[in-house]
C-alpha positions in Angstrom: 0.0 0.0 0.0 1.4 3.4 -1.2 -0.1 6.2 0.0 -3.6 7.0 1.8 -6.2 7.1 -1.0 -6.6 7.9 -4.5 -4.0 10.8 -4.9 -1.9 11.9 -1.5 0.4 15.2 -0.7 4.0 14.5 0.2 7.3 16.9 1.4 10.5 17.0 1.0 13.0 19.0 2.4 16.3 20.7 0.5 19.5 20.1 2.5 22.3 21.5 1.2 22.4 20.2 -2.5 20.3 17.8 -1.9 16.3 16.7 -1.4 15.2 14.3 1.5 13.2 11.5 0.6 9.5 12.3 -0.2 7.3 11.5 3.2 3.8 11.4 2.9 1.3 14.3 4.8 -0.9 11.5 6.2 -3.4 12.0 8.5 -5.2 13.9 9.0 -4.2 15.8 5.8 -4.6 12.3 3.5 -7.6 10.4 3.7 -8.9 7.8 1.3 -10.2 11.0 -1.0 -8.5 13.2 -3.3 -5.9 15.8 -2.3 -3.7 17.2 -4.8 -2.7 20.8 -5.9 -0.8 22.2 -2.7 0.5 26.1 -2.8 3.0 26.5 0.1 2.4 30.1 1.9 5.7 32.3 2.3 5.7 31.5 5.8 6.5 27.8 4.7 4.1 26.4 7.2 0.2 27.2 5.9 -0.6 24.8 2.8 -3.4 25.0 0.4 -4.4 22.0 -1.1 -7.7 20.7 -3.4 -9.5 17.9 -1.9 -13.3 16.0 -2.1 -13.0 15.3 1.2 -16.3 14.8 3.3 -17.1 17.9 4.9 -16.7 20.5 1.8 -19.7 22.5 0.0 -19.2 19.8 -3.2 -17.0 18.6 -5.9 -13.6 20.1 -5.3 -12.6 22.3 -2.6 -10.0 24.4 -1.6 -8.6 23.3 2.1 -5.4 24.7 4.4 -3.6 22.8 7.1 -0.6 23.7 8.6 2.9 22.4 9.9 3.0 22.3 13.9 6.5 20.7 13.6 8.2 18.8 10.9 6.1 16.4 9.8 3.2 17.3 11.7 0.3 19.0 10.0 -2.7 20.4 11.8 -6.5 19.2 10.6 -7.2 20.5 7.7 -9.4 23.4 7.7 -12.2 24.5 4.6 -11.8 27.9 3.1 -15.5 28.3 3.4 -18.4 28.8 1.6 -17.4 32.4 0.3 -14.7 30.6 -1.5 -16.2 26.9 -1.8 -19.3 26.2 -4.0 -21.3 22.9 -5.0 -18.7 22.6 -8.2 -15.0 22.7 -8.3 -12.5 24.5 -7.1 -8.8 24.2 -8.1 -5.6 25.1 -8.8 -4.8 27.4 -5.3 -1.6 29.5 -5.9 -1.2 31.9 -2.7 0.8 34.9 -3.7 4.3 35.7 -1.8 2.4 38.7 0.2 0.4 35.9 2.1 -3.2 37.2 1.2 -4.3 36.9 -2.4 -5.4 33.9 -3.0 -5.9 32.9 -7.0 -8.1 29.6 -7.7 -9.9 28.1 -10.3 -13.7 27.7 -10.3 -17.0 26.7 -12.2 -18.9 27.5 -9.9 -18.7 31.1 -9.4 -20.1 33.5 -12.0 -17.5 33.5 -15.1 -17.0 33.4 -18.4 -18.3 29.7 -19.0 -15.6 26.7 -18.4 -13.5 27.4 -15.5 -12.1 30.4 -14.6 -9.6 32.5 -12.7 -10.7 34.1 -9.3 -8.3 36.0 -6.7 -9.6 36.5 -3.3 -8.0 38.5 -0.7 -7.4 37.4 3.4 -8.6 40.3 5.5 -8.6 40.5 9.7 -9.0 36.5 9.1 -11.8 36.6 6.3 -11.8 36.2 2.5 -13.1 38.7 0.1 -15.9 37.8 -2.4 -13.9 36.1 -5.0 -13.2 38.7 -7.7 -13.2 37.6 -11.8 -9.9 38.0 -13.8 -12.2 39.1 -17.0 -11.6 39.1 -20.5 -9.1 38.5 -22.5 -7.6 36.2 -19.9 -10.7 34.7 -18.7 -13.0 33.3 -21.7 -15.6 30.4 -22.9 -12.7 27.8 -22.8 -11.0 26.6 -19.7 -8.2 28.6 -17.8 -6.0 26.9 -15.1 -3.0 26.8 -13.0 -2.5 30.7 -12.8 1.2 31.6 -10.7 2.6 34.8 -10.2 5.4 36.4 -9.9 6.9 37.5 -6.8 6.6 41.0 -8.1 3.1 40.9 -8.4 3.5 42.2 -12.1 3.6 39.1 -14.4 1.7 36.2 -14.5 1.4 32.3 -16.1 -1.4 30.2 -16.8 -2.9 27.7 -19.4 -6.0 27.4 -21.4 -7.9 25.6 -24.1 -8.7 28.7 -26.0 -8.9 29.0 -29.7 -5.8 30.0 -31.4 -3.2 28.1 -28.9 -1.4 24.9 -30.3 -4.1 22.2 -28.9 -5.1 21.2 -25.7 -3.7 23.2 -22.5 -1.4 25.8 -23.3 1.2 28.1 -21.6 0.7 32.0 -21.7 1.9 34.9 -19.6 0.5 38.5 -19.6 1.5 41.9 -17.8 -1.0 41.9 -14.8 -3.3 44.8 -14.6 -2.7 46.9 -11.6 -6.3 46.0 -10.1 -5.6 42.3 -10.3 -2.1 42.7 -8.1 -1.9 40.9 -5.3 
C-alpha cells in the first residue's frame, strides 16, 4: 500500500544540495479521498491544497492545514463557503504577500468553463472572490494561474482557440487591479 487514497500530498525537504526522501502528509491531511494541488504560503508552514474530502460544499474544494512541527500537519481546515461552491474548485496558488489567493472555479459566475478568481485574506476573512475578466478569462477553460513574486507578471494555461491544442502556456503583464 502506497499512499492514503486515491491521490496523497508529500514533502520534501532541501539540504544542502540535496532533497530528502518524499514522506507522505498522512493523516489527517490524507484520507482515502483526493488531495492534490498544494500552494506553500511564504511562511513555509500554511498549505493549500484541493481535496473532495467529506465535509466541503461539493465537488472540489479548496482546504489549508498547517505544519505544527516537521512532519506534523494540523487538521485541515475549509476555506468556506465564500470561496467553496457545490462545483470545483482548483488550482490554489497563494501569492508571496500571504493574502491573495488565485483559484480556479466553475462554480462562481465567469466566463463559461472554469475560470480564474483571486480573493484576498482580511482580519481572518476572504473577500468575495473577484473575476480576472476578459481576454484572460474566456468560454474555454483557464488553469494553474502563478505569479510572480513581483506581483506584475503572470502564467497560466487554457484551451482557448488559437493556442497549439489542448492546455497551453501564456503569460501576460498583470493589470494593476488584479495585483496581489
Amino acid at each position: 500500500d502506497f499512499g492514503n487514497g486515491s491521490c496523497d500530498l508529500y514533502w520534501s525537504k532541501r539540504i544542502g544540495e540535496r532533497w530528502s526522501r518524499p514522506r507522505n502528509f498522512d493523516a489527517p491531511v490524507n484520507t482515502k479521498s483526493w488531495e492534490s494541488q498544494p500552494s506553500i504560503a511564504p511562511d513555509g508552514k500554511t498549505i493549500y491544497f484541493v481535496s473532495n474530502r467529506p465535509g466541503g460544499f461539493g465537488g472540489m474544494d479548496i482546504w489549508k492545514t498547517e505544519m505544527t512541527e516537521e512532519g506534523v500537519f494540523s487538521v485541515p481546515v475549509n476555506l468556506g463557503e465564500t470561496i467553496n461552491t457545490e462545483y470545483d474548485e482548483s488550482a490554489p496558488f497563494i501569492h508571496a504577500n500571504g493574502r491573495t489567493l488565485y483559484f480556479v472555479s466553475n462554480g462562481h459566475p465567469g466566463m463559461g468553463g472554469r475560470d480564474i478568481f483571486y480573493t484576498t485574506l482580511n482580519n481572518g476573512e476572504w473577500s468575495k472572490p473577484v473575476n480576472l475578466g476578459y481576454p484572460i478569462n474566456t468560454s474555454a477553460d483557464e488553469i494553474n494561474l502563478l505569479i510572480n513574486a513581483a506581483g506584475t507578471t503572470a502564467y497560466f494555461s487554457s484551451d482557448k482557440d488559437g493556442g497549439f491544442g489542448g492546455q497551453d502556456l501564456y503569460y501576460f503583464t498583470l493589470d494593476e487591479s488584479l495585483r496581489p
